[in-house]
C-alpha positions as CSV (number, residue, x, y, z in Angstrom):
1,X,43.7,-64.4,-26.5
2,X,47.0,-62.8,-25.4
3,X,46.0,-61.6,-21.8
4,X,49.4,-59.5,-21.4
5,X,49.0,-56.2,-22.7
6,X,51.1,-53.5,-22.0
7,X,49.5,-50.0,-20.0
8,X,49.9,-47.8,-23.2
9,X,47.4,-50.4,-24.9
10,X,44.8,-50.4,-22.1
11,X,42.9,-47.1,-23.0
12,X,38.8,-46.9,-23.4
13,X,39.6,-46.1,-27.7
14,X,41.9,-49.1,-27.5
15,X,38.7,-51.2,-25.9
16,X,35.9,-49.7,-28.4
17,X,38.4,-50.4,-31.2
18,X,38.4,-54.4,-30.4
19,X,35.2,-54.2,-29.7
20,X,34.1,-52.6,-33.3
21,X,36.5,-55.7,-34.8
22,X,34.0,-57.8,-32.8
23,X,36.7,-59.2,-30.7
24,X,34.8,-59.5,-28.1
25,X,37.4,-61.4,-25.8
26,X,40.0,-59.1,-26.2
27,X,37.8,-56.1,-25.6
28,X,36.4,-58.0,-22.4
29,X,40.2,-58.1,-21.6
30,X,40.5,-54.5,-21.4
31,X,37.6,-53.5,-20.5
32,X,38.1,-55.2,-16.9
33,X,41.4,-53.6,-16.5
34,X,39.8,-50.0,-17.0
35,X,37.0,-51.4,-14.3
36,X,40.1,-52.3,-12.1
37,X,41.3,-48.9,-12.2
38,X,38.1,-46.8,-12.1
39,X,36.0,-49.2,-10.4
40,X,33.0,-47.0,-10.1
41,X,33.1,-45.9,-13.9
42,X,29.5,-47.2,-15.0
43,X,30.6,-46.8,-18.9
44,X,33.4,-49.2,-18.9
45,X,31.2,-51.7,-16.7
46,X,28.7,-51.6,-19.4
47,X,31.8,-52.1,-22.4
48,X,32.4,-54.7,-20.3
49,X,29.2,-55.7,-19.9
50,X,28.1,-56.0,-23.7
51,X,31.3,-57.7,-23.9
52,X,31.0,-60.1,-22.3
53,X,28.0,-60.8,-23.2
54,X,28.5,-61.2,-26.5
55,X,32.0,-63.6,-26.1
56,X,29.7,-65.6,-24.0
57,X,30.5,-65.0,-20.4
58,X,26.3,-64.4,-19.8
59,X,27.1,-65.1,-15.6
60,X,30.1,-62.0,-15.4
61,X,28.6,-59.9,-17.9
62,X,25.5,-59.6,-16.0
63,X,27.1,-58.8,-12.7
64,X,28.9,-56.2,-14.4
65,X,25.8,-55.1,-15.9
66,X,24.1,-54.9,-12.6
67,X,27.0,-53.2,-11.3
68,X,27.2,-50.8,-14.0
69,X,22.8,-49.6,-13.0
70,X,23.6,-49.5,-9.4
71,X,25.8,-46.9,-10.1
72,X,23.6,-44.8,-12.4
73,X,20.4,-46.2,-12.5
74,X,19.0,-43.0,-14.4
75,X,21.2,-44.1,-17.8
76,X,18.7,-45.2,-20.1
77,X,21.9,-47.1,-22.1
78,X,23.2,-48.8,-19.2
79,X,19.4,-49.6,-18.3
80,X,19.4,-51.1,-22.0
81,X,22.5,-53.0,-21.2
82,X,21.3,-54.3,-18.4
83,X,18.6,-56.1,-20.0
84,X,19.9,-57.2,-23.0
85,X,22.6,-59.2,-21.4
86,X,19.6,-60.5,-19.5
87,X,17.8,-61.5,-22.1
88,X,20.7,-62.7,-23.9
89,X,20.9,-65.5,-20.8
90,X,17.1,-66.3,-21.5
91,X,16.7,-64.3,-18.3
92,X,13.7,-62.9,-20.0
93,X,11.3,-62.4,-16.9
94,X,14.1,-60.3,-15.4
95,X,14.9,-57.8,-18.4
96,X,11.6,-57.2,-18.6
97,X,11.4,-54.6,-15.8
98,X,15.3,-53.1,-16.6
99,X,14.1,-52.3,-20.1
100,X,10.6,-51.0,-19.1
101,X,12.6,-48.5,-16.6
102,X,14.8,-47.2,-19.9
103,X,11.2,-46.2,-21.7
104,X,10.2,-44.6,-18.9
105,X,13.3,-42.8,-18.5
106,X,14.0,-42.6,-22.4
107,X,10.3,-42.9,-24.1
108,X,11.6,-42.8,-27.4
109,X,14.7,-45.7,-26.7
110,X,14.1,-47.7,-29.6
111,X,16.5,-50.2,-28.5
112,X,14.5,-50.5,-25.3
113,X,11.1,-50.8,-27.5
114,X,12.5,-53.3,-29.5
115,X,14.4,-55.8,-26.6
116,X,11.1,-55.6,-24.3
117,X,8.7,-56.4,-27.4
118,X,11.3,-59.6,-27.6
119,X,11.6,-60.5,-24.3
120,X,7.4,-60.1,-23.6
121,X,7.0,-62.5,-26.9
122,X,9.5,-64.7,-25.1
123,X,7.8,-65.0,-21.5
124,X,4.5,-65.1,-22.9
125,X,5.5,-68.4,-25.3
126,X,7.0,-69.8,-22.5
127,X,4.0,-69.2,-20.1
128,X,1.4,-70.1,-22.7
129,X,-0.2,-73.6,-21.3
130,X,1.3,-72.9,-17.3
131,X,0.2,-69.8,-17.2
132,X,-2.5,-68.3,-20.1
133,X,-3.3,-65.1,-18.2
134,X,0.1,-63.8,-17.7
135,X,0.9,-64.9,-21.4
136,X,-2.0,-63.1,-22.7
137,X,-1.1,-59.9,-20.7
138,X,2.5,-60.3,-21.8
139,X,1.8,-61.0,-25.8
140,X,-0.9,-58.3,-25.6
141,X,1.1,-55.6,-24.4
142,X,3.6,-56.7,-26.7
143,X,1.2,-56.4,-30.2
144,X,0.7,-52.9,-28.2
145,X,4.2,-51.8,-28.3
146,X,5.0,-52.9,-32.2
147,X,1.0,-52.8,-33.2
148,X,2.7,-52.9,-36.8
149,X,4.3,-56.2,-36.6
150,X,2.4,-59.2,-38.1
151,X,4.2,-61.5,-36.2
152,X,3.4,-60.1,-32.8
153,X,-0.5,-59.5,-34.4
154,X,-0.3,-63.2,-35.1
155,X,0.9,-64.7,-31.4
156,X,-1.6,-62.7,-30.0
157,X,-4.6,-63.9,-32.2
158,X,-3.3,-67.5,-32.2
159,X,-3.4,-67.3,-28.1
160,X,-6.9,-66.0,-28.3
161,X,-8.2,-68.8,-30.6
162,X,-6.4,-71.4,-28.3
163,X,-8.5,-70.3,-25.6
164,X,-11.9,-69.7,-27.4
165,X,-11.4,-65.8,-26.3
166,X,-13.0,-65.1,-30.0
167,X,-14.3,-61.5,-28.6
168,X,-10.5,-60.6,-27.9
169,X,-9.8,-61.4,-31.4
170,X,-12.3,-59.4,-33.5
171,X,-11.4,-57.0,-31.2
172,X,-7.4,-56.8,-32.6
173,X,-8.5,-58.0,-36.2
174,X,-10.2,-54.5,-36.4
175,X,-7.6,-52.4,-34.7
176,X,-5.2,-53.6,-38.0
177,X,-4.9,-52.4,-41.1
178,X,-6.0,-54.1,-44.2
179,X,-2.5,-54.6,-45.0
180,X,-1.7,-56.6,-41.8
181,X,-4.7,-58.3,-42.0
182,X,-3.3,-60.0,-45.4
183,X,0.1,-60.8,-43.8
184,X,0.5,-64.2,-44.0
185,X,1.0,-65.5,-40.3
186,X,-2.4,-63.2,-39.4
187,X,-4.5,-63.9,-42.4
188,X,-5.7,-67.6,-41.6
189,X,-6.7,-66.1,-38.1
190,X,-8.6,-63.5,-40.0
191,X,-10.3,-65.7,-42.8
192,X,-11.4,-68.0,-39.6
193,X,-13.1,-65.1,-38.2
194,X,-15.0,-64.2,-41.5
195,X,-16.3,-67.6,-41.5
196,X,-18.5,-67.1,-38.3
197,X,-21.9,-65.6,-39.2
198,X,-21.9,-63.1,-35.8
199,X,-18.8,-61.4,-36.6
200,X,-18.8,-61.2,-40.7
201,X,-20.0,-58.0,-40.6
202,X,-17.4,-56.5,-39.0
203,X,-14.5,-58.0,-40.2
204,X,-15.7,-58.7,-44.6
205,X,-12.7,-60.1,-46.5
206,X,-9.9,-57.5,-47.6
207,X,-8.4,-56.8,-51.1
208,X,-5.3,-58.1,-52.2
209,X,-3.1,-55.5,-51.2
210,X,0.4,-54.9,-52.3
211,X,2.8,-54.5,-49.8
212,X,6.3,-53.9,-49.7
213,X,9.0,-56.4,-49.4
214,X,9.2,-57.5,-45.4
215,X,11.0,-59.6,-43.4
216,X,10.0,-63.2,-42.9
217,X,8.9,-64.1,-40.0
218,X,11.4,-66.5,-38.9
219,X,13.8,-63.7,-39.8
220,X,11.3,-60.9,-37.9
221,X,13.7,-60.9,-34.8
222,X,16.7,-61.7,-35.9
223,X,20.2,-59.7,-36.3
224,X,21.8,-58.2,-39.4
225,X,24.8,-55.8,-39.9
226,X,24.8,-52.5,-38.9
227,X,25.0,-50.4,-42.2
228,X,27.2,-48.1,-41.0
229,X,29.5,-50.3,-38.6
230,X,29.0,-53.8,-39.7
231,X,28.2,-55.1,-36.6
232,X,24.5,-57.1,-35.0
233,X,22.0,-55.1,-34.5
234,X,18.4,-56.5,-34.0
235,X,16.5,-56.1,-37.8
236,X,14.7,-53.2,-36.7
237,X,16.9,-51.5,-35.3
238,X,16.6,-47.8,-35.7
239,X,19.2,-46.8,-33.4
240,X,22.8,-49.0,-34.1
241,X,24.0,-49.7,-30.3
242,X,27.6,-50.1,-30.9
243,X,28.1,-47.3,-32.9
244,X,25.1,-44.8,-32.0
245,X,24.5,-44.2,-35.7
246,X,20.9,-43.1,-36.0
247,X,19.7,-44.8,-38.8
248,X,15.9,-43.3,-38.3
249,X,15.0,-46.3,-40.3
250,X,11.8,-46.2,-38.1
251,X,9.1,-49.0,-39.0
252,X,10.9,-50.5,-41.9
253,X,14.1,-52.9,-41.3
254,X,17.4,-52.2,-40.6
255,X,18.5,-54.1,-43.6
256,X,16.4,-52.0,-46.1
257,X,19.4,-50.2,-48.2
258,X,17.7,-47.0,-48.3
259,X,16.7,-45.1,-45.3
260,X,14.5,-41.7,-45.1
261,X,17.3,-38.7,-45.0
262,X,15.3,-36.7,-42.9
263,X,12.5,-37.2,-40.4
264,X,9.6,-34.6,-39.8
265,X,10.7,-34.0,-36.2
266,X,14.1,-33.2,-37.7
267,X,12.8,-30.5,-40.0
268,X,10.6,-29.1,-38.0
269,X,13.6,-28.7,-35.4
270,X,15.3,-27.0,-37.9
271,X,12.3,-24.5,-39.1
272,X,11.4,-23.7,-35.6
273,X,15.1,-22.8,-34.6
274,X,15.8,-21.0,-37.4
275,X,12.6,-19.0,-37.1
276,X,13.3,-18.1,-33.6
277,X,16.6,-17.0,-34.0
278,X,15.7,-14.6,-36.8
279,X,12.7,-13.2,-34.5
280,X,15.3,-13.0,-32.1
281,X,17.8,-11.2,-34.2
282,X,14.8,-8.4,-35.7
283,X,14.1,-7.6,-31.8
284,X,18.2,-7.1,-30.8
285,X,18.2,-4.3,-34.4
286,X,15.1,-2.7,-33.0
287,X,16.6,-2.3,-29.7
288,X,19.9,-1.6,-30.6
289,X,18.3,1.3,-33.2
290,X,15.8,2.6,-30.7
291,X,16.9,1.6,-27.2
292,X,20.7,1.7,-27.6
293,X,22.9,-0.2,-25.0
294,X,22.7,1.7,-21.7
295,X,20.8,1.6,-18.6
296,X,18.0,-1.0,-18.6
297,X,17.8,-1.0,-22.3
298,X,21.2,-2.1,-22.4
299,X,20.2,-5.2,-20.2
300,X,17.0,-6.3,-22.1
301,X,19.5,-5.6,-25.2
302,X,22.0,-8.4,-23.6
303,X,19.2,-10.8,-22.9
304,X,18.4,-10.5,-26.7
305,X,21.7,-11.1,-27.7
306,X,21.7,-14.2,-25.6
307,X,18.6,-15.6,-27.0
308,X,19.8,-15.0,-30.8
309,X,23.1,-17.1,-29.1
310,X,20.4,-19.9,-28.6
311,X,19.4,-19.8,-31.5
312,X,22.3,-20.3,-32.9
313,X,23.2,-23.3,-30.9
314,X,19.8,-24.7,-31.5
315,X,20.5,-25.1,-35.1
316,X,24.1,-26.6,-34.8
317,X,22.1,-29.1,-32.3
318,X,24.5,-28.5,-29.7
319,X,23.4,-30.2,-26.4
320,X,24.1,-27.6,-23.3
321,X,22.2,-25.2,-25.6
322,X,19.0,-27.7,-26.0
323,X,18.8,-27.8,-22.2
324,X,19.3,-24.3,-21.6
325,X,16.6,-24.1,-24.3
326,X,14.3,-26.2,-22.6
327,X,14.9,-24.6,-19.0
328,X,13.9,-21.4,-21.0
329,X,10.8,-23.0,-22.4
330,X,9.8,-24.4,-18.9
331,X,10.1,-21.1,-17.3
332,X,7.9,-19.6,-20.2
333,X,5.0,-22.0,-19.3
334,X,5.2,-21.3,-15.8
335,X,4.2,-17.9,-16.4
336,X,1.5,-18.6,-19.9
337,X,0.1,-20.9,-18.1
338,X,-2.0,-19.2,-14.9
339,X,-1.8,-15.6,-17.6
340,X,-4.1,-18.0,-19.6
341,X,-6.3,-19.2,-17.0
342,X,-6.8,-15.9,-15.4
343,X,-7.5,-14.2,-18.9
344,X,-9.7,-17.0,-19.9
345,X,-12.0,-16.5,-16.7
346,X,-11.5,-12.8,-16.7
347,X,-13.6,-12.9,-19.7
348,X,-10.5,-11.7,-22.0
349,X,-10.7,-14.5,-24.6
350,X,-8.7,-13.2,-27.3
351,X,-5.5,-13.0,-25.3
352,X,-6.1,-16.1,-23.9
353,X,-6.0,-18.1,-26.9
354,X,-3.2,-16.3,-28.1
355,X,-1.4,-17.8,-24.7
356,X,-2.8,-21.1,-25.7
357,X,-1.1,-20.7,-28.8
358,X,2.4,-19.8,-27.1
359,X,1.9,-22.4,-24.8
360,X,1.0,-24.8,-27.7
361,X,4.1,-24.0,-29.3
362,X,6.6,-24.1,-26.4
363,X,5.4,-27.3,-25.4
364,X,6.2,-28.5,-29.4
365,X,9.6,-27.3,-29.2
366,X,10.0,-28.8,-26.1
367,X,9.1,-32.3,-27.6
368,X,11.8,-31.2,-31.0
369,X,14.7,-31.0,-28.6
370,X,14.0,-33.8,-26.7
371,X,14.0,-36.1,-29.7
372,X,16.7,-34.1,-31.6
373,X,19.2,-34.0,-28.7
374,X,18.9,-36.2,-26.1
C-alpha cells in the first residue's frame, strides 16, 4: 500500500471510492487521516471502522468502532457497525447487545435482524454442552427473529431432541408451515416426532410441497455480491450496507435475480400522500372561492396552502417533510385521542368512531413514513 498520499487525495469521496474497489487497506489509509483531522466525526470512524474490519485489522477496527457509538450512540448504522466488526472477531457475546440496541432504535434495520440472528446462532452453538440453558434461550430467540429460516428451525429442534425437551419441540414443529416442515435439515426432526404415538395427532405427515429454489444450508449465512455494487453483503440481505441500495428483497435471498419492484408499504405511501394532498388542495379552492385571503380566512387559507406543500413533499419522499409530517400527525392524535374518549363516554358513539377512524389512519401514515423515509 502507498501510505503517502497527497492532501487533495484525502477527501471522504476519495475514501468511499477505495472502499467501493474493495481496497480496503487503502481506504483504511484515508479514512484515519480524515479521523486525524475531525477526530470526533462518528461517520469516518465507522468508514474506518468497516475498513478495517474487513482488511483484517479486527483489534483497531473495533476501537474505532467503539469510538465511533460513544459519540452517537443513537445511530442505528454506527450501532450496526459496531457489532458487525464484533462479530467479525468472533466477539459474538459482545455484538449481541450493540445490534439489539440498533432494533430498538431502528425496528425495521434489517442488517441488524440479520447480524443478531447470526451472532445468537453462534453463541448458542458455542454454549450448547457448557451451557444448555443460555443456548436454548439464545437459539430460540433466534428461530423467533427469522421464524422462516429452516436452518435456525432446525438448531433449535435439534437442541430440544438432545435434551429430551420433546414438549418444546412439538411446540415449534406446529408454529411452521408445511413448507418448512419439509425442509430438509427440519424434516427428520419432524418425521421423529410423527413416530411417537402421544404427539401424531398433532403433527400427521405433510404433502410433498413444492418449494422454490433456496439456499443451502451451508450456504444460508453466507456472503454474495451486492447486485447493485458488487460488494459482500450477507445472502439475505435486504438492505446493501456499502452502498445503501434497498433491495426490498425481503424473505427471499439477496442473490435471487429478480426482486419485487414495489412493496405494499411503498404503495400505500404513495396512495395515502397523494390522497391527502388532493383533499388538501379541494379545501385551499373552497377557501380561496368562499373565504378569500384576508383576515382570519386568509390565515386558515395559508395553513392550507402549507399542508398541500406537504403533500407535495410527501410524494417526492423528501425527508424534512416526512418529519414535519409526522410532528403533524402526532399533534393530531394528541387532540383525537381524549375527543374520542370523551365522546365515547359522553354516549356520542357515532362521532367517536369516526375519531377512531382518524386516529386509525394517522397512526398508519405514521408507520408509512417511518418505513419510507427513515
Amino acid at each position: 500500500m502507498n501510505t503517502s498520499a497527497n492532501p487533495s487525495s484525502v477527501t471522504r469521496e476519495a475514501a468511499d471510492a477505495l472502499y467501493a474497489q474493495q481496497k480496503y487497506a487503502e481506504a483504511a489509509y484515508v479514512y484515519r487521516q480524515l479521523v486525524t483531522s475531525q477526530p470526533a466525526n462518528a461517520d469516518f470512524l465507522k468508514g474506518c471502522a468497516l475498513s478495517l474490519a474487513l482488511a483484517g485489522s479486527l483489534d483497531d477496527a473495533i476501537e474505532m468502532a467503539m469510538k465511533a457509538a460513544a459519540l452517537r450512540p443513537a445511530d442505528p448504522d454506527i450501532r450496526y457497525a459496531y457489532g458487525y466488526v464484533l462479530g467479525m472477531a468472533h466477539r459474538f457475546e459482545d455484538a449481541i447487545p450493540e445490534l439489539d440496541a440498533a432494533l430498538s432504535l431502528q425496528p425495521n434495520h434489517l442488517l441488524s435482524k440479520n447480524a443478531l440472528v447470526y451472532s445468537l446462532i453462534a453463541v448458542g452453538k458455542e454454549v450448547t454442552d457448557s451451557a444448555p440453558d443460555k443456548a436454548e434461550a439464545m437459539l430460540s430467540r433466534a428461530h423467533k427473529l427469522d421464524s422462516l429460516n429452516g436452518e435456525t428451525t432446525a438448531l433449535l429442534l435439534s437442541h430440544y431432541f438432545k435434551y429430551d425437551q420433546t414438549r418444546k419441540a412439538v411446540k415449534v414443529v406446529e408454529g411452521i408451515d408445511l413448507q418448512q416442515r419439509e425442509h430438509n435439515l427440519v424434516k427428520p426432526y419432524v418425521d421423529l416426532l410423527c413416530k411417537d404415538p402421544n404427539v401424531a395427532n398433532l403433527l400427521r405427515p405433510t404433502k410433498a410441497v413444492v418449494s422454490p429454489k433456496t439456499a443451502a444450508p451451508s450456504q444460508a449465512l453466507q456472503q454474495v455480491p451486492c447486485p447493485q455494487c458488487g460488494l459482500p453483503i450477507m445472502s439475505y440481505a435486504a438492505i446493501c450496507s456499502h452502498c445503501n441500495s434497498k433491495l426490498r428483497a425481503v424473505g427471499t435471498f439477496a442473490d435471487v435475480g429478480k426482486i419485487p419492484d414495489h412493496t405494499w408499504q411503498e404503495v400505500a405511501y404513495m396512495i395515502m400522500s397523494v390522497l391527502y394532498t388532493i383533499i388538501a388542495s379541494i379545501d385551499l379552492i373552497s377557501q380561496v372561492m368562499h373565504g378569500g385571503l384576508e383576515g382570519f380566512a386568509g390565515v386558515w387559507a395559508t395553513i392550507t396552502f402549507c399542508r398541500v406543500g406537504i403533500g407535495i413533499g410527501l410524494i417526492m419522499k423528501t425527508d424534512w417533510i416526512g418529519f414535519v409530517a409526522k410532528i403533524g400527525c402526532y399533534a393530531s392524535l394528541i387532540g383525537m385521542v381524549p375527543a374520542m374518549v370523551i365522546s365515547f363516554f359522553g354516549g356520542a358513539y357515532l362521532p367517536s368512531l369516526i375519531l377512531l377512524a382518524g386516529v386509525s389512519i394517522t397512526c398508519f401514515m405514521i408507520y408509512l413514513i417511518n418505513y419510507e423515509l427513515d
